[in-house]
C-alpha positions, 0 to 999 in steps of 0.5 A: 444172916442167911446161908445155905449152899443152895443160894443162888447168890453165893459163889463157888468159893468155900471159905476153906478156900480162902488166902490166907486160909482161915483158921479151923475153929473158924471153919467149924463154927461157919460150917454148923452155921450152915456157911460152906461157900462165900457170897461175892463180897465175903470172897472179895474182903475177907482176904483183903482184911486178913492181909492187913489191908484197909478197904472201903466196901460199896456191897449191896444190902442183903450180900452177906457184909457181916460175915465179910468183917466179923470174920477177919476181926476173929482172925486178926484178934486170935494172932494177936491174942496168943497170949491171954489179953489184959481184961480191959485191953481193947482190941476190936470195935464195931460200930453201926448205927442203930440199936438193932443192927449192932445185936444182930452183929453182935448174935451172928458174931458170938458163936464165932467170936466164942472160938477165941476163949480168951477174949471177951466181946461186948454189946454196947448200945444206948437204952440199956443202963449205962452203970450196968454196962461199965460194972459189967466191963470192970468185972468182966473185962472188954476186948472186943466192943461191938455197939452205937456210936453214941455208947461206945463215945460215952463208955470210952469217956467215962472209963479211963482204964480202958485200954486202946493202946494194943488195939488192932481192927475197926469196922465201921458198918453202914457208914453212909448211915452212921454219918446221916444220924449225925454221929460224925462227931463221936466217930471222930472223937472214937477214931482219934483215940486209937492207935493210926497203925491198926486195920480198918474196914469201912463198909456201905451200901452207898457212897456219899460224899461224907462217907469219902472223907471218913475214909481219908481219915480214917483208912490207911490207903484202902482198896475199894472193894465194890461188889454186886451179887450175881443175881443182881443186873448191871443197869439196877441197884437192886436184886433182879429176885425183887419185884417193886411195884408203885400203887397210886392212889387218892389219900382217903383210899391208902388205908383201905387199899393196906388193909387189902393187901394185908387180907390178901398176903395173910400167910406172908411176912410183911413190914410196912414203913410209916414216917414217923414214930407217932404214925406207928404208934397210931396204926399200931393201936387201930388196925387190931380193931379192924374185923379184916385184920382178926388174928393178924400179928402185928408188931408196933417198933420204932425209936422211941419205944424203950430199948427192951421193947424194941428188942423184944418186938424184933425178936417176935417178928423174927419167930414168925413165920407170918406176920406184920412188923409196922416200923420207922426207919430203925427197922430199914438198914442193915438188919437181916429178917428171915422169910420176909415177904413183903415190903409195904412203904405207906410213906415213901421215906423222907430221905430217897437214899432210904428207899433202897435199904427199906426194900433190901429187908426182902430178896435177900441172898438170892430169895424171891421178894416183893415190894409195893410204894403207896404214892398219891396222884400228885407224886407220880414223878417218884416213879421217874425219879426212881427211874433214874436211880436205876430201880426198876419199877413197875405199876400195880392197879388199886383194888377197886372192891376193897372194903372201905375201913374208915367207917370202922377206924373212926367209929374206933376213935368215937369209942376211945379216946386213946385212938382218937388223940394217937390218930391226931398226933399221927396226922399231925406228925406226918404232915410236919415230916413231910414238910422236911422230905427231902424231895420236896420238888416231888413232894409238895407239902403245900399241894397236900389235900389234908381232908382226903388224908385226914379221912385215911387216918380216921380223923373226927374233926381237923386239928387247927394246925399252924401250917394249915392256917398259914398256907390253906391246904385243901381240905375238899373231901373231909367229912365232919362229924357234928353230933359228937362232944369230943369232950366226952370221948372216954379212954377205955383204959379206966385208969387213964379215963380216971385221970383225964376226969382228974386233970379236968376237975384239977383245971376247972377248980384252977379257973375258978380261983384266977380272979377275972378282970370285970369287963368295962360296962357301956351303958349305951350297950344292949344286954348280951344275949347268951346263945349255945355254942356251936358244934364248929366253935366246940371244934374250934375250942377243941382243937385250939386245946390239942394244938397246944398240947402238940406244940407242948409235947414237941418242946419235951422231945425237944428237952428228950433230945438235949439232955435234959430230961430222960426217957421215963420223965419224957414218958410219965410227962407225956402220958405214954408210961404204957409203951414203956 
């Protein structure tokens, strides 16, 4: 979170000057932080929780939330610690959605929380071994539990000795979100073990529906609080510091015009936000090869990479003063990135809500910050649509000299198979994502013109893909590639080229031994004649393979997601133990 008596988008009110007034740790601790005065949803909340209000708060992102709630849960858990708290007696949960949000809580709310020495905050999130975690609490103890919805439900059914029964404050951090990702379930079971006298705080950047019914359950007559930051325009719902624009383009032209955006913001801090995590995957891995892109930082994170290396790649792109974090949505709510930039959307999200929290990573608190949404001709009713949702949006022309990188991106996919088959997958996973966007009548999948796209994705030859069969995309603009033997595409890690020429003498020694029924004899028939397969037939045998693949990796996401197999089996299954 940033602060500073500078911001723009702070108020004249001190945090001293709070009713009822703040204790002096807590004013200390906000002070070396460089908190002196209160941002408008901060001056709004914080007396409201510390007067045993429940509220409900509609705040913009990037105003200043967590400060509003991790505050009044210190308040309220130094009255009711003057004696020292039994060590498994809980007195304080925050939830949030994802991972990284509740660290970064969990960081900005340490130094304040370390002012009340006889209580113990812990981090509970998915990822981290869940045996380390419940040790950790039985030796040390737990008063104020800080996490995802998933862990916090799995810890409180796994501990019996945990106990709820003194327990004071709940904060439900992007609710809208929480409820999004399915959590409704372990919040209810959450919210039905704790005791109804208690203060509860629910904040959002949106106000859906679901998120009405969560706060009649859960909230004790709540004052809405609804707060707009100063800098922000009454008619828009983001900050007037931010500048959105739209670049439409043909989709063989969106890699090469990112690229020259990239080149052209070399000394900012951008993020780009791709659709799915094998996209991030696959741009993570070719745009390093790129000459343009010779020492550009660029940081890979999404939700299927394991938990020490999500935080790890966060961490890096936090310490940089310039660089490229190419993510998913586990990077668009919530988490406050100093210094950033930029905002690039090569994927317009999946779900429209998104589009707001993904550009709120920039001009945050007052600060200028641009963002720019790639968008193909056929989805220019986007710009409407945004229109009308009160964000203001304006055109930027596609550069018309940029230098073209998919010669580059598919001469990278001839030299290694590891980008050629990250390549496919991307392609493949997006065209399946897009199939489920939300606004289909925007985006229509079936008008998608798969040969332009498979050129921006640097793709050798077209995946026979079942959606494609069945529906006849256009695949005008493709250009193949015939003198090649994709069979013959090596890994450049030899240990993996090593193991693929295993799996393949493996499965030729398989066929060898089925015994082959002998094909009935007509002796009518002509002796066949035994003719060279042709590069399309290659291609055809070729692709049929990488379908099956496809499909097969979609069944153990699948069995990933129930249950049933855990992420390391997931991994060593799929072959991508090194993202580990």
């Amino acid at each position: 979170m940033d602060g500073g008596d500078g911001n723009q988008a702070l108020t004249s009110t001190r945090f001293s000057d709070l009713e009822p007034p703040l204790s002096e740790p807590v004013l200390e601790a906000l002070a070396q932080l460089g908190f002196v005065f209160c941002t408008p949803v901060q001056a709004a909340t914080i007396p409201l929780l510390c007067s045993h209000k429940d509220v409900a708060v509609d705040a913009a992102t990037g105003s200043g939330k967590t400060l509003a709630f991790v505050v009044p849960v210190v308040e309220i858990l130094r009255r009711c610690s003057s004696s020292r708290p039994k060590p498994h007696q809980v007195m304080g949960i925050i939830i949030s959605p994802t991972r990284e949000l509740s660290s970064q809580i969990y960081s900005v709310a340490l130094p304040i929380v370390s002012t009340l020495s006889n209580i113990k905050s812990v981090l509970l999130v998915g990822g981290a071994d869940v045996k380390e975690d419940m040790n950790k609490i039985e030796e040390e103890g737990a008063n104020l539990l800080i996490g995802t919805p998933g862990r916090l439900f799995d810890m409180m059914e796994r501990m019996e000795n945990l106990d709820f029964r003194n327990f004071e404050v709940l904060i439900l951090d992007e609710a809208d979100r929480l409820l999004d990702m399915g959590f409704q379930r372990q919040i209810t079971s959450i919210i039905s073990r704790l005791p109804k006298l208690r203060r509860t705080g629910l904040f959002s950047a949106t106000q859906t529906e679901a998120v009405e019914e969560l706060s009649k359950a859960g909230l004790r007559n709540p004052i809405r609080v609804e707060v707009r930051a100063e800098t922000q325009l009454a008619p828009s719902r983001t900050p007037s510091s931010l500048h959105i624009e739209y670049l439409e383009c043909e989709a063989d032209k969106k890699s090469t015009q990112l690229v020259d955006i990239l080149v052209k913001n070399k000394s900012k801090k951008i993020i780009v936000y791709f659709m799915t995590c094998a996209c991030v995957d696959y741009w993570g891995v070719v745009l390093p090869q790129l000459t343009l892109l010779k020492g550009f930082s660029l940081i890979p994170l999404h939700g299927k990479m394991k938990q020490t290396a999500r935080e790890k790649a966060l961490a890096s792109f936090v310490s940089l003063s310039s660089g490229v974090l190419l993510c998913t949505d586990v990077a668009a709510r919530g988490l406050d990135i100093p210094g950033v930039d930029c905002i690039l959307q090569y994927d317009p999200p999946q779900d429209p809500n998104v589009f707001v929290h993904r550009v709120g990573r920039t001009a945050r608190l007052g600060r200028e910050g641009n963002a720019i949404v790639f968008l193909l001709p056929k989805e220019e009713a986007y710009i409407e649509f945004l229109s009308i949702r009160r964000v203001p949006i304006q055109e930027r022309i596609c550069c018309s000299d940029a230098l073209d990188i998919v010669p580059q991106i598919r001469t990278a996919a001839k030299k290694d198979r590891d980008v050629m088959e990250k390549g496919v997958k991307a392609f493949v996973s997006f065209i399946r994502a897009y199939k489920e966007h939300h606004c289909s009548f925007i985006f229509r999948w079936k008008e998608l013109e798969i040969g332009k796209l498979a050129m921006a994705y640097g793709l050798l030859q077209l995946p026979l893909m079942s959606e494609v069969k069945r529906h006849s995309l256009s695949t005008e603009g493709f250009v193949s590639i015939e003198d090649i033997n994709f069979d013959e595409v090596k890994f450049k890690d030899k240990s993996r080229e090593k193991q693929r020429k295993k799996n393949l003498q493996a499965k030729k020694e398989a066929q060898k031994q089925q015994p082959k029924p002998e094909p009935k004899k007509d002796p009518n028939a002509a002796a066949p004649i035994l003719r060279k397969k042709t590069a399309r037939q290659r291609r055809a045998v070729q692709t049929a393979e990488d379908e099956d693949e496809l499909t097969r990796e979609y069944r153990l996401l699948k069995k990933l997601k129930k249950g049933t197999i855990d992420e390391a089996e997931y991994a060593k299954l799929t072959g991508t133990e090194e993202l580990l």
